[in-house]
PyMOL Python script that loads the backbone (N, CA, C, O; Angstrom):
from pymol import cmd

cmd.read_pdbstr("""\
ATOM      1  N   UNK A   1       6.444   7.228  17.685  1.00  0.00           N
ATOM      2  CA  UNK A   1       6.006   5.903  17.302  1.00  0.00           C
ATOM      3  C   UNK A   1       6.809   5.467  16.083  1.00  0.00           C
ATOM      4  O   UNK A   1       7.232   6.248  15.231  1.00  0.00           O
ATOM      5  N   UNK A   2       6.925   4.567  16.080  1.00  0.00           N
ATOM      6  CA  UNK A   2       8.100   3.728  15.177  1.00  0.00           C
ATOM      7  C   UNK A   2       7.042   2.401  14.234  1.00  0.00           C
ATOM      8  O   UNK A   2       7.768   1.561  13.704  1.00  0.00           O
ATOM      9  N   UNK A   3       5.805   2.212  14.047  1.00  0.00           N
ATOM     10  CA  UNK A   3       5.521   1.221  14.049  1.00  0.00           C
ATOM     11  C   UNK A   3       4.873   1.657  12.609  1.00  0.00           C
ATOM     12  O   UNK A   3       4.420   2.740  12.240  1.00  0.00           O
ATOM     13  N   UNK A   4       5.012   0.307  11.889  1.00  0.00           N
ATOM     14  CA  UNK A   4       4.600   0.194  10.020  1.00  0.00           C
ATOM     15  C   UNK A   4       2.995  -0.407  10.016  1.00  0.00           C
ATOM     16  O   UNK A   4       2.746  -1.461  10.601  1.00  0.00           O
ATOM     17  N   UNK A   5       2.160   0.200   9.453  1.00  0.00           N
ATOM     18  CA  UNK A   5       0.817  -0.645   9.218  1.00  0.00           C
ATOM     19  C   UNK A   5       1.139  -0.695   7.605  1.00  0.00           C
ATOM     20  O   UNK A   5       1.709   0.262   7.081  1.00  0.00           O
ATOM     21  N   UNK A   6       0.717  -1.954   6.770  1.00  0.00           N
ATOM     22  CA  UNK A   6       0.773  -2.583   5.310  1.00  0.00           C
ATOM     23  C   UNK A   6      -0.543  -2.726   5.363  1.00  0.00           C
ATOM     24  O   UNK A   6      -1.164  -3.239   6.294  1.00  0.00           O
ATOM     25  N   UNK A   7      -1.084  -2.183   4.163  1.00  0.00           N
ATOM     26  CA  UNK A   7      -2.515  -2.778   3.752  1.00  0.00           C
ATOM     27  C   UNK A   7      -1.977  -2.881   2.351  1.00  0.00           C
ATOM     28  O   UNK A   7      -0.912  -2.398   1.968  1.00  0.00           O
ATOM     29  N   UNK A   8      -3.103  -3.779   1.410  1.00  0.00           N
ATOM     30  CA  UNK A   8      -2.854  -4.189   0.197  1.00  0.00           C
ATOM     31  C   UNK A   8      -4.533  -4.324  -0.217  1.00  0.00           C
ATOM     32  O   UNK A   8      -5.456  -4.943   0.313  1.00  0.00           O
ATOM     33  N   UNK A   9      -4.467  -3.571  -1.238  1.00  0.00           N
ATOM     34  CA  UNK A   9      -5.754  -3.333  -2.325  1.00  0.00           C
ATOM     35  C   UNK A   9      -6.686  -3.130  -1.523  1.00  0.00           C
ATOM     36  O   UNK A   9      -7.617  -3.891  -1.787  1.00  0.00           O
ATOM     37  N   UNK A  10      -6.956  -2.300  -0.441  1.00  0.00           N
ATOM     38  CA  UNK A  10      -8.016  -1.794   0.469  1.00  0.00           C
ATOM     39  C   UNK A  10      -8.387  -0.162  -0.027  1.00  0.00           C
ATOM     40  O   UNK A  10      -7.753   0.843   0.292  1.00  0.00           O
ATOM     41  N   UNK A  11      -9.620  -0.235  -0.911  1.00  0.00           N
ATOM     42  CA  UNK A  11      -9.829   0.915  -1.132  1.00  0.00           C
ATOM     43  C   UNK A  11     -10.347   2.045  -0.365  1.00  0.00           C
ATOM     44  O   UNK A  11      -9.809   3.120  -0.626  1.00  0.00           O
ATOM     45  N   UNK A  12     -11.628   2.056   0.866  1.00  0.00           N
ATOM     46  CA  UNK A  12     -12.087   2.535   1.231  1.00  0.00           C
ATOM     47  C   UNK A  12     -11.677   1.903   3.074  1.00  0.00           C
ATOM     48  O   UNK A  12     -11.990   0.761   3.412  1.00  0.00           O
ATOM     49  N   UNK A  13     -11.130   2.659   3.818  1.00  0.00           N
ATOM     50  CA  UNK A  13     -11.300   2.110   5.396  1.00  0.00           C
ATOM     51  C   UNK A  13     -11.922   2.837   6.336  1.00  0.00           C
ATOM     52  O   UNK A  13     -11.291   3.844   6.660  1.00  0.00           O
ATOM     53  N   UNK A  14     -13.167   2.633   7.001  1.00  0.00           N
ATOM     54  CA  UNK A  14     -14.519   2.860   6.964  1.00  0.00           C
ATOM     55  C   UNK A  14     -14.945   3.106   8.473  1.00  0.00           C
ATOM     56  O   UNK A  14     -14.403   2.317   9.246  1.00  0.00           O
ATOM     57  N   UNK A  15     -15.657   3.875   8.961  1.00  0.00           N
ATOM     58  CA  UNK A  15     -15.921   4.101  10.110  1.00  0.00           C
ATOM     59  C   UNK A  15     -15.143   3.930  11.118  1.00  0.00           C
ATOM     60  O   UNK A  15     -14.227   4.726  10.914  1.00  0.00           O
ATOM     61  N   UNK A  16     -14.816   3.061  12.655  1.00  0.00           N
ATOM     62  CA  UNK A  16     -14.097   3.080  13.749  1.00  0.00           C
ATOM     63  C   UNK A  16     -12.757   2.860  13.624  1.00  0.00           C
ATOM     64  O   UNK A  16     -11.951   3.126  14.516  1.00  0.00           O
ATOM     65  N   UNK A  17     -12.302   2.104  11.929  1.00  0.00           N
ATOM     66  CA  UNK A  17     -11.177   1.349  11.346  1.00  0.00           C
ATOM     67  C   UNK A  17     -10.622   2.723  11.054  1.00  0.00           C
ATOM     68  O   UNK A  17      -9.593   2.947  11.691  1.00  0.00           O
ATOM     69  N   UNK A  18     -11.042   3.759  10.222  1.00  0.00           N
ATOM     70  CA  UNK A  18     -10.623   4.687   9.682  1.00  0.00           C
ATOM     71  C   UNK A  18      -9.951   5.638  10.825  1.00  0.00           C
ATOM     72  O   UNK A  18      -8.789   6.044  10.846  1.00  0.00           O
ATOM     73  N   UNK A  19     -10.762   5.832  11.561  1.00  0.00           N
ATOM     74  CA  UNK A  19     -10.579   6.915  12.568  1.00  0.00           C
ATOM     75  C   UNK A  19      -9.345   5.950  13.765  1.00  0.00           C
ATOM     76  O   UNK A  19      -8.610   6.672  14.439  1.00  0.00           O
ATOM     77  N   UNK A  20      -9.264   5.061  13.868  1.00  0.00           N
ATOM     78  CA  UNK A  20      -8.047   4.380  14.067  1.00  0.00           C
ATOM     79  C   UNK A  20      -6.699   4.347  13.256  1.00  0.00           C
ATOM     80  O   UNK A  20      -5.610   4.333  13.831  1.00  0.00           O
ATOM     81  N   UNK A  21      -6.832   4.335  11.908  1.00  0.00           N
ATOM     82  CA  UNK A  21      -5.524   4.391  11.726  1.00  0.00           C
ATOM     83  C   UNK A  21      -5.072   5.671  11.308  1.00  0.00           C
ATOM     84  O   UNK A  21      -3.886   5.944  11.124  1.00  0.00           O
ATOM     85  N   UNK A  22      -6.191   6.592  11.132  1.00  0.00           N
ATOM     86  CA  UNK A  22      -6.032   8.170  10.946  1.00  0.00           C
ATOM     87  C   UNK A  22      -5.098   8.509  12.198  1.00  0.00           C
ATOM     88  O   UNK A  22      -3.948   8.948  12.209  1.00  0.00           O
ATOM     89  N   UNK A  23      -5.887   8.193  13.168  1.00  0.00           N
ATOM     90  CA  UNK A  23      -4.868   8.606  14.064  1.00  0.00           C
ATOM     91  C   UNK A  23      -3.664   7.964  14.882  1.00  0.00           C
ATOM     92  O   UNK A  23      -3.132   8.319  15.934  1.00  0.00           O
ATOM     93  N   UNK A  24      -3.366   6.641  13.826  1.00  0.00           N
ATOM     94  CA  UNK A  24      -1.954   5.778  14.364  1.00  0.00           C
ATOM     95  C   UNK A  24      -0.835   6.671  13.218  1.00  0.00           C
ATOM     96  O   UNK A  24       0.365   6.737  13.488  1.00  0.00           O
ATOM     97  N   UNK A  25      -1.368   7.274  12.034  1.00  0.00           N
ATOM     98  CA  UNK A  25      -0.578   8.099  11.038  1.00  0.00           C
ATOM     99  C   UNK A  25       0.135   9.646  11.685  1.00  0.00           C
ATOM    100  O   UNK A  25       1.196  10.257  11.559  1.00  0.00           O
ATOM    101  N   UNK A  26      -1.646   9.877  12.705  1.00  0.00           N
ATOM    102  CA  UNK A  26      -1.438  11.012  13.422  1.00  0.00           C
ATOM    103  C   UNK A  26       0.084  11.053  14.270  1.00  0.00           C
ATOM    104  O   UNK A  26       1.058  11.648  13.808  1.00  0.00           O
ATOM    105  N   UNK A  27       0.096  10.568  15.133  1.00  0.00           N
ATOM    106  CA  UNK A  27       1.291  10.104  16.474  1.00  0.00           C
ATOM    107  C   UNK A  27       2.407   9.110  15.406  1.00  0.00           C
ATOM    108  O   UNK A  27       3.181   8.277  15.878  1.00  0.00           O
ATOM    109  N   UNK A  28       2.313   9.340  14.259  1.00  0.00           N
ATOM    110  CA  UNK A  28       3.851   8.982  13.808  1.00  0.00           C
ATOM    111  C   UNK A  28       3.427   7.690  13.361  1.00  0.00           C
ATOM    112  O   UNK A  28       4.551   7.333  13.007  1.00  0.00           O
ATOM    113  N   UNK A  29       2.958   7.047  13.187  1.00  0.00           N
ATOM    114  CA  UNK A  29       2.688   5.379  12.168  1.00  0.00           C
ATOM    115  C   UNK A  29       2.892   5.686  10.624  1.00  0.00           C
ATOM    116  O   UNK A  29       2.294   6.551   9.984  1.00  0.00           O
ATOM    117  N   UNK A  30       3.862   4.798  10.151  1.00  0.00           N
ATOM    118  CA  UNK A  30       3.491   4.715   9.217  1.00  0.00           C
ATOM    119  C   UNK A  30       2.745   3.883   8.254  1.00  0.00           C
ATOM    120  O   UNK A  30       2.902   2.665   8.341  1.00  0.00           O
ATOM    121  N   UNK A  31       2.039   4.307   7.443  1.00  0.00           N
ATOM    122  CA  UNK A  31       0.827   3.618   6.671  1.00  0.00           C
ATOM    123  C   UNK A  31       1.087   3.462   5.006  1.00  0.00           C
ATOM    124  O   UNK A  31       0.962   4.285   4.099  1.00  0.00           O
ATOM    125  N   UNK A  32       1.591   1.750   5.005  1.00  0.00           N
ATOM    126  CA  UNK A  32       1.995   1.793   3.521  1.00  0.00           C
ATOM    127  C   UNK A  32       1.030   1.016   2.677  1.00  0.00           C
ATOM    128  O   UNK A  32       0.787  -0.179   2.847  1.00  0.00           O
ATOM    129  N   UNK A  33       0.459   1.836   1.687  1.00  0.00           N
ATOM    130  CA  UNK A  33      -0.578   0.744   1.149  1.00  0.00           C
ATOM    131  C   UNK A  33      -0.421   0.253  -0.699  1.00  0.00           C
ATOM    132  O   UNK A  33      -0.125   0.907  -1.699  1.00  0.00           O
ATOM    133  N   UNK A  34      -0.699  -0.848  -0.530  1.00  0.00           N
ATOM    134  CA  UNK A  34      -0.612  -1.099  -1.927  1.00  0.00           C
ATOM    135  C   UNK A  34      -1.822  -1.313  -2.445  1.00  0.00           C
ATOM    136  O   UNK A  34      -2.822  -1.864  -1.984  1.00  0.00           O
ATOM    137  N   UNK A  35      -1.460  -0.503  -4.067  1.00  0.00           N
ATOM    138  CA  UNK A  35      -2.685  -0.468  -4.449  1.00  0.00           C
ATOM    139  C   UNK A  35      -3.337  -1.514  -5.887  1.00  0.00           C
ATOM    140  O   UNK A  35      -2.557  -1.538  -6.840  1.00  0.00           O
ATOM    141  N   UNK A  36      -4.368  -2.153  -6.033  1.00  0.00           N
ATOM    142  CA  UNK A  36      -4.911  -2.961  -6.548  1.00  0.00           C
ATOM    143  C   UNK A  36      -6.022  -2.786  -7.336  1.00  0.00           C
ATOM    144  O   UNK A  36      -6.243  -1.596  -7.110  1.00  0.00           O
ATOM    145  N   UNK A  37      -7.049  -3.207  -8.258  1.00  0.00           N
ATOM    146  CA  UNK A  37      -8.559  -2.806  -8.439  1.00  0.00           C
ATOM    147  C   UNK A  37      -9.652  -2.075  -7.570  1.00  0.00           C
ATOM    148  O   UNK A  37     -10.641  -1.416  -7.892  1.00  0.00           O
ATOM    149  N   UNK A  38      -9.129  -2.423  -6.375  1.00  0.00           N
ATOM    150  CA  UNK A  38      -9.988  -2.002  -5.641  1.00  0.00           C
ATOM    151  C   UNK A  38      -9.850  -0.678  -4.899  1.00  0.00           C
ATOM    152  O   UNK A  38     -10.659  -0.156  -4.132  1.00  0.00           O
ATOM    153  N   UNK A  39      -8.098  -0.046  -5.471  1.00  0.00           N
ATOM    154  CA  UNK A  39      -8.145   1.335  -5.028  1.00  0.00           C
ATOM    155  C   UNK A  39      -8.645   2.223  -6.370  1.00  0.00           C
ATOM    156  O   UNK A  39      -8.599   3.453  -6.395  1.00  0.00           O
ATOM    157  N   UNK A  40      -9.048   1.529  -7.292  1.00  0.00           N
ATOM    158  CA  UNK A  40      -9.261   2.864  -8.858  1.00  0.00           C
ATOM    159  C   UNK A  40     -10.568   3.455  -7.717  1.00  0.00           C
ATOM    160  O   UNK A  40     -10.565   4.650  -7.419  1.00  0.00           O
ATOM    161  N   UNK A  41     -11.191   2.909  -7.380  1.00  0.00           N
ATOM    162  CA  UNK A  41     -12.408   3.615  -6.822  1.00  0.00           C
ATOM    163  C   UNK A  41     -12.684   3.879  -5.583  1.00  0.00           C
ATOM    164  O   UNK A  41     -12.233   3.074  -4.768  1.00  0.00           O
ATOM    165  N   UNK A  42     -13.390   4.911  -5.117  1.00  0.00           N
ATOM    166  CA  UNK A  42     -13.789   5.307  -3.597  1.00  0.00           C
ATOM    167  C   UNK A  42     -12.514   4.712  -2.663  1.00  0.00           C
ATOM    168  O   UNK A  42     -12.326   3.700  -1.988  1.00  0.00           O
ATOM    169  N   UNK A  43     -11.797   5.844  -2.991  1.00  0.00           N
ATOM    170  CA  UNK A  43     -10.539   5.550  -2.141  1.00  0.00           C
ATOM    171  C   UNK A  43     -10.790   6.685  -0.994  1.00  0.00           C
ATOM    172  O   UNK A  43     -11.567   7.604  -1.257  1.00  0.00           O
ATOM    173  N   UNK A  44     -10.160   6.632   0.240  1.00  0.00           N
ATOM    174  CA  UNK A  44     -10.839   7.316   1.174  1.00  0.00           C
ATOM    175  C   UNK A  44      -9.486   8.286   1.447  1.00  0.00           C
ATOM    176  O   UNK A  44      -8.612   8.250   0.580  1.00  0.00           O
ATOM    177  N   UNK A  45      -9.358   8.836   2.192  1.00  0.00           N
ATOM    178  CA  UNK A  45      -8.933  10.126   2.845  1.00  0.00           C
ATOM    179  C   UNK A  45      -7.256  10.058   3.511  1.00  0.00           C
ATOM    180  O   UNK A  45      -6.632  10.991   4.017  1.00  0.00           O
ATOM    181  N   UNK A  46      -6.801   8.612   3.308  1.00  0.00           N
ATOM    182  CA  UNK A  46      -5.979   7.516   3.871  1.00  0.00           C
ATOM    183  C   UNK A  46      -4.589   7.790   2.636  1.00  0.00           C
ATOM    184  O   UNK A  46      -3.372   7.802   2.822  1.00  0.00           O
ATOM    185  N   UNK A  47      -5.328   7.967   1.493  1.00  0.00           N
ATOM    186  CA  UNK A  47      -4.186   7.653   0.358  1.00  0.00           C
ATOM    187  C   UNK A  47      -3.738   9.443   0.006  1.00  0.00           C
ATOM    188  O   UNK A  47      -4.586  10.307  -0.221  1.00  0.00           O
ATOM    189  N   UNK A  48      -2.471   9.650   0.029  1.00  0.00           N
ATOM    190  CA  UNK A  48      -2.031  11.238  -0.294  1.00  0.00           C
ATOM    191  C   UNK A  48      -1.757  11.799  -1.942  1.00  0.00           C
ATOM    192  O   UNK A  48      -1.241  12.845  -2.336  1.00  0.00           O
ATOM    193  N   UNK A  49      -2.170  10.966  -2.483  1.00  0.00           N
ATOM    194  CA  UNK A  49      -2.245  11.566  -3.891  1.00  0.00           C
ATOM    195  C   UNK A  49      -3.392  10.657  -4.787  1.00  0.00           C
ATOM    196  O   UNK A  49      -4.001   9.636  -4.466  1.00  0.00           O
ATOM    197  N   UNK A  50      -3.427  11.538  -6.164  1.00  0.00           N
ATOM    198  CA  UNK A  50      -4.775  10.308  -6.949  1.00  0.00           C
ATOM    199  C   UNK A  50      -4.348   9.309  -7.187  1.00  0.00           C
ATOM    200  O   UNK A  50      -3.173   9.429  -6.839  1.00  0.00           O
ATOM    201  N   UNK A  51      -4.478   8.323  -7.566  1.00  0.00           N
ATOM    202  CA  UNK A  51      -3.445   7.003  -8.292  1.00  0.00           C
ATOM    203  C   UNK A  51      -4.208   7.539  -9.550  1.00  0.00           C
ATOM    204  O   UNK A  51      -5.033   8.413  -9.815  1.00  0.00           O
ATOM    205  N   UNK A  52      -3.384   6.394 -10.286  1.00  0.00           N
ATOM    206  CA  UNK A  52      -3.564   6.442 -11.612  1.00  0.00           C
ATOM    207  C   UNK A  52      -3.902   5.168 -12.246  1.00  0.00           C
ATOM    208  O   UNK A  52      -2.901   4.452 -12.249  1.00  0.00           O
ATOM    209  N   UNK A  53      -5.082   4.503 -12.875  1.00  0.00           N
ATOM    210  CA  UNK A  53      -5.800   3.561 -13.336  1.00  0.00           C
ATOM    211  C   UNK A  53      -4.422   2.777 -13.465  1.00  0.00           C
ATOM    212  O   UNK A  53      -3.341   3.089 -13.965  1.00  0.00           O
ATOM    213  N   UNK A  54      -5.002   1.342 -12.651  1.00  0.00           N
ATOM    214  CA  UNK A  54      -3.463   0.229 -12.657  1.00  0.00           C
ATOM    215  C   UNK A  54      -2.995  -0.237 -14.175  1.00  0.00           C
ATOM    216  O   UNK A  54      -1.846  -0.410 -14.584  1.00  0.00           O
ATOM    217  N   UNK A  55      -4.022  -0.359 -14.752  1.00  0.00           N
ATOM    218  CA  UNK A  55      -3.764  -1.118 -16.332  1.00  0.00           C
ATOM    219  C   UNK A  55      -3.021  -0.515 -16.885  1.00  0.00           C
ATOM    220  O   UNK A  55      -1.940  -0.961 -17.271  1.00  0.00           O
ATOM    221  N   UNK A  56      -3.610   1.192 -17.137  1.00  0.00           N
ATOM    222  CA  UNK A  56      -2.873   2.068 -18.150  1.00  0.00           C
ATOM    223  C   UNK A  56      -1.384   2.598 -17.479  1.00  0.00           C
ATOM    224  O   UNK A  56      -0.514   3.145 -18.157  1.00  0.00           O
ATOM    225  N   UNK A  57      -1.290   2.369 -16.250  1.00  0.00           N
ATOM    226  CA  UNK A  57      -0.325   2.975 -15.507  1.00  0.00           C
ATOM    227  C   UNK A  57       1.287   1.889 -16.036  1.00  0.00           C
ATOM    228  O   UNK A  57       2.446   2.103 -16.390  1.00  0.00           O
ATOM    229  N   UNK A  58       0.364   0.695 -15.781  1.00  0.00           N
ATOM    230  CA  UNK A  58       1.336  -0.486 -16.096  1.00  0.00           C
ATOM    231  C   UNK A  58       2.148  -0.224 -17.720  1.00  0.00           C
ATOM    232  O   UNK A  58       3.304  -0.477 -18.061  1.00  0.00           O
ATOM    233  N   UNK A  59       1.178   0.286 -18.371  1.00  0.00           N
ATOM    234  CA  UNK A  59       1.502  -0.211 -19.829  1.00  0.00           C
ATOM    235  C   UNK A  59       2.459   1.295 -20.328  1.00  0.00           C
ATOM    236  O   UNK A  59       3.381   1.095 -21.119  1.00  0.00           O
ATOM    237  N   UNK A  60       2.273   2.375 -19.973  1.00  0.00           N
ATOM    238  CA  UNK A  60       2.728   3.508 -19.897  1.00  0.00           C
ATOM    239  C   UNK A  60       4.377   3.038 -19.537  1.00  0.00           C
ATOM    240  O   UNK A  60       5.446   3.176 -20.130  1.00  0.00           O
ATOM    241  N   UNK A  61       3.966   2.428 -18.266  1.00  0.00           N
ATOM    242  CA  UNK A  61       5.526   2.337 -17.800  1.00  0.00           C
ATOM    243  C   UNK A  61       5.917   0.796 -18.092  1.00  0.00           C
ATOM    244  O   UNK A  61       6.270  -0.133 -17.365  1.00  0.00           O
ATOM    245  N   UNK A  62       5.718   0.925 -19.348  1.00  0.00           N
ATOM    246  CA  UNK A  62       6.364  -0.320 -20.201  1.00  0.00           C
ATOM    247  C   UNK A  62       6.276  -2.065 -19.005  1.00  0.00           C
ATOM    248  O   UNK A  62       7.281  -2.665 -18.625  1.00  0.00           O
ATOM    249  N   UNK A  63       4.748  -2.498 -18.663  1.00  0.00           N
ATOM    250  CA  UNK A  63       5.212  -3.557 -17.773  1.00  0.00           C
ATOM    251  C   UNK A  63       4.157  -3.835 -18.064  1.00  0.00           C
ATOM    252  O   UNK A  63       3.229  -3.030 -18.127  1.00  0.00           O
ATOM    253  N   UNK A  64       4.047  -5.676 -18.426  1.00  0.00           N
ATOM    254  CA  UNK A  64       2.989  -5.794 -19.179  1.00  0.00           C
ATOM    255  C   UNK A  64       1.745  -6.854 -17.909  1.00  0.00           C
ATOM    256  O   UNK A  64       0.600  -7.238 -18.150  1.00  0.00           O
ATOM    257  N   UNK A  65       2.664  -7.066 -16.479  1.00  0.00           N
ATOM    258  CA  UNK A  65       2.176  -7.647 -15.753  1.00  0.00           C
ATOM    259  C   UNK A  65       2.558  -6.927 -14.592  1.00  0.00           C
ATOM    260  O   UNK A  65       3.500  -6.184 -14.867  1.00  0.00           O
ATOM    261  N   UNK A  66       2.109  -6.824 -13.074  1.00  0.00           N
ATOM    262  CA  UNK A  66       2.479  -6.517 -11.968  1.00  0.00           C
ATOM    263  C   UNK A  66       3.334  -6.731 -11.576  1.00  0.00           C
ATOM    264  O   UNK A  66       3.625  -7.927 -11.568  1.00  0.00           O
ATOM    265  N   UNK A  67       4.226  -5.849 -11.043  1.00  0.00           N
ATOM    266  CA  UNK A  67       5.353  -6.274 -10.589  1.00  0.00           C
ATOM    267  C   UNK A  67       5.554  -6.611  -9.107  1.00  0.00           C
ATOM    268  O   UNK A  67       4.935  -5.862  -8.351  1.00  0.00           O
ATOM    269  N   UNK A  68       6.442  -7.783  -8.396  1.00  0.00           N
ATOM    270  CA  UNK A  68       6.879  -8.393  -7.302  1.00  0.00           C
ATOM    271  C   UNK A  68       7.443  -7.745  -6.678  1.00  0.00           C
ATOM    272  O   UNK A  68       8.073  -6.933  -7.355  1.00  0.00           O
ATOM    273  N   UNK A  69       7.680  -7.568  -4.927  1.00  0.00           N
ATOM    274  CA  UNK A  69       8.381  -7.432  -4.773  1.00  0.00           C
ATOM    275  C   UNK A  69      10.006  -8.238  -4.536  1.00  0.00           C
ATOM    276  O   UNK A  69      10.223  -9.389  -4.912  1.00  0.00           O
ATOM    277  N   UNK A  70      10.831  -7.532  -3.980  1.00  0.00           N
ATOM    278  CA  UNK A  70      12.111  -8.440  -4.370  1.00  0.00           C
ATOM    279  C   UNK A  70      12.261  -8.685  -2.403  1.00  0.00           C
ATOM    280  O   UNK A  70      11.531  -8.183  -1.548  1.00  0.00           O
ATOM    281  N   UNK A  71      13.533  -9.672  -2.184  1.00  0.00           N
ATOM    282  CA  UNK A  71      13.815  -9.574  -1.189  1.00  0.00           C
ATOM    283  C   UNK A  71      14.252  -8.714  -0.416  1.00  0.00           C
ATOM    284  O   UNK A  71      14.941  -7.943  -1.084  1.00  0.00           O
ATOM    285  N   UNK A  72      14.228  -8.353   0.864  1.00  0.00           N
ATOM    286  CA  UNK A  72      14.959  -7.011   1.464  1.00  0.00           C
ATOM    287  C   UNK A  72      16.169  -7.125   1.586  1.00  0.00           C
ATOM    288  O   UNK A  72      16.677  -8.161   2.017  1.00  0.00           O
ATOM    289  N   UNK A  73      16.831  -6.118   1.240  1.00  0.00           N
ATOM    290  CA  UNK A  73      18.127  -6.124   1.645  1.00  0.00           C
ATOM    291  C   UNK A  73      18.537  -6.174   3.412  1.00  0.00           C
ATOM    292  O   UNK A  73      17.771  -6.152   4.375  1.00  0.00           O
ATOM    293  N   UNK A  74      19.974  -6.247   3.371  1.00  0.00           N
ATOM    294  CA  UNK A  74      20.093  -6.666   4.909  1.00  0.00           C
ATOM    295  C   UNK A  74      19.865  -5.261   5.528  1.00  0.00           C
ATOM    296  O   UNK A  74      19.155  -5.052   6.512  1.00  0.00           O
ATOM    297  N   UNK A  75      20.529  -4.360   4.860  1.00  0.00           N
ATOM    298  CA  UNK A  75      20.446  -2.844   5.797  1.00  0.00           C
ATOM    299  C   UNK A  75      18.578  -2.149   5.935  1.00  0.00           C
ATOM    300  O   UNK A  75      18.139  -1.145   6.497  1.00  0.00           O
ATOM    301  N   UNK A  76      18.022  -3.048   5.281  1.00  0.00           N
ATOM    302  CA  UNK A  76      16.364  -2.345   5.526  1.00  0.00           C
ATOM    303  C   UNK A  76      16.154  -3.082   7.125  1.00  0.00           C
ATOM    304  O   UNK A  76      16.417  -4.060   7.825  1.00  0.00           O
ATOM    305  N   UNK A  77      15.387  -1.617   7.054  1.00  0.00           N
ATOM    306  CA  UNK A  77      14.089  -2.260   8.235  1.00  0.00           C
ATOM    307  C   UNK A  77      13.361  -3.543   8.368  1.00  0.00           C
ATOM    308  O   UNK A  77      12.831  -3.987   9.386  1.00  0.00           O
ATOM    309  N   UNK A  78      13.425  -4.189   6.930  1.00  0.00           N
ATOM    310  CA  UNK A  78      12.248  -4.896   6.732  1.00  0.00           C
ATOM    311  C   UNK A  78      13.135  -6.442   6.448  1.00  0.00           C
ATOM    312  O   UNK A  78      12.657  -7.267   5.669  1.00  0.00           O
ATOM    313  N   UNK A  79      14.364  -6.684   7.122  1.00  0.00           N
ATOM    314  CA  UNK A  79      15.222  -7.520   6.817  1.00  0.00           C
ATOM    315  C   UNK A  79      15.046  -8.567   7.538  1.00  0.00           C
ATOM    316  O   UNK A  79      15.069  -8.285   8.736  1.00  0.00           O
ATOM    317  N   UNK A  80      14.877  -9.669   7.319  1.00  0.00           N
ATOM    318  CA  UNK A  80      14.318 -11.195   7.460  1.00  0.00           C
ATOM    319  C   UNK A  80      13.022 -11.209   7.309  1.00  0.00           C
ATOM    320  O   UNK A  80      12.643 -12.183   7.960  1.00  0.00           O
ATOM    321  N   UNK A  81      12.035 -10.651   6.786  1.00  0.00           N
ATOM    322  CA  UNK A  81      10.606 -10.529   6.433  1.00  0.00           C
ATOM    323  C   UNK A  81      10.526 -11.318   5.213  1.00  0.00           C
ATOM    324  O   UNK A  81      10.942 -10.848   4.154  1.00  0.00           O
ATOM    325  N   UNK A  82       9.934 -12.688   5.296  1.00  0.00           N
ATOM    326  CA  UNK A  82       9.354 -13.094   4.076  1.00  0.00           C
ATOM    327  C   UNK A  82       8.458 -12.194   3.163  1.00  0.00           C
ATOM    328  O   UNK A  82       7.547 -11.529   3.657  1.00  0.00           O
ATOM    329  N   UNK A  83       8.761 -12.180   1.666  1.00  0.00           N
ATOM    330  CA  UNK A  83       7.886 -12.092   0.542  1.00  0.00           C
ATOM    331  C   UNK A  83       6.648 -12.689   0.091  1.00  0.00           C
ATOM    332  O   UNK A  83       6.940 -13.594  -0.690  1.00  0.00           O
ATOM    333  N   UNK A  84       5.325 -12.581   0.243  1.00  0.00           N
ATOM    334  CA  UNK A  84       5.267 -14.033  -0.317  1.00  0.00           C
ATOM    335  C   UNK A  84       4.391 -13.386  -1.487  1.00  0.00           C
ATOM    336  O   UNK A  84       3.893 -12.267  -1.616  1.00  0.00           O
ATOM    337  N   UNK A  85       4.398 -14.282  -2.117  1.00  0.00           N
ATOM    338  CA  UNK A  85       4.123 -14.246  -3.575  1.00  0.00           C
ATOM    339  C   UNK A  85       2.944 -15.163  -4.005  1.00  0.00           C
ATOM    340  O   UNK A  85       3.037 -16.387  -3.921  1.00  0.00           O
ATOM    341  N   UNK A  86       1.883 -14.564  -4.448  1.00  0.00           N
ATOM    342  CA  UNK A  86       0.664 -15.035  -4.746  1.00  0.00           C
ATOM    343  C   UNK A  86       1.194 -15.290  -6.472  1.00  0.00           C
ATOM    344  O   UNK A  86       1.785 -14.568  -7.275  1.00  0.00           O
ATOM    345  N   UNK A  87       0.618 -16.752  -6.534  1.00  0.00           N
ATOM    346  CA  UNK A  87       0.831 -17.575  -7.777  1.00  0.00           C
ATOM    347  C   UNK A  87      -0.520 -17.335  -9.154  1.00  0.00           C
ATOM    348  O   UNK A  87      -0.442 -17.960 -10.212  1.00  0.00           O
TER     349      UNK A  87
END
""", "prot")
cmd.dss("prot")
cmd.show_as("cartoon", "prot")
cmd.util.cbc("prot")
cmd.orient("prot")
């Protein structure tokens, strides 16, 4: 399987949802998630390491706001995919 699932600031994914993408990770999916307020807590079984509190994480690594992503380059996978950017 070749196919990308994106979630963004989904901390917990929960009963029939869970056991679905557990096993789209299983057979080769990959599962990229970004994380937000809502992963500091009851993060489920989905994410492969602890995170680390977003605020202090930010300020540690010298950034005093969230960072964007940028456009894809042409050689990615992810090339003609709009960005979009919450204001």
């Amino acid at each position: 399987m070749s196919a990308v699932l994106v979630l963004a600031n989904i901390g917990t994914i929960a009963g029939a949802d869970h056991d679905r993408v557990a096993r789209f990770v299983e057979q080769g999916g990959v599962l990229v998630r970004f994380a937000g307020d809502r992963m500091t807590t009851n993060v489920d079984d989905l994410v492969p390491v602890k995170l680390r509190v977003a605020a202090a994480s930010r300020r540690r690594a010298g950034l005093a706001q969230p960072q964007h992503l940028a456009q894809f380059p042409a050689a990615s996978p992810f090339d003609g995919l709009s960005v979009f950017r919450r204001k």
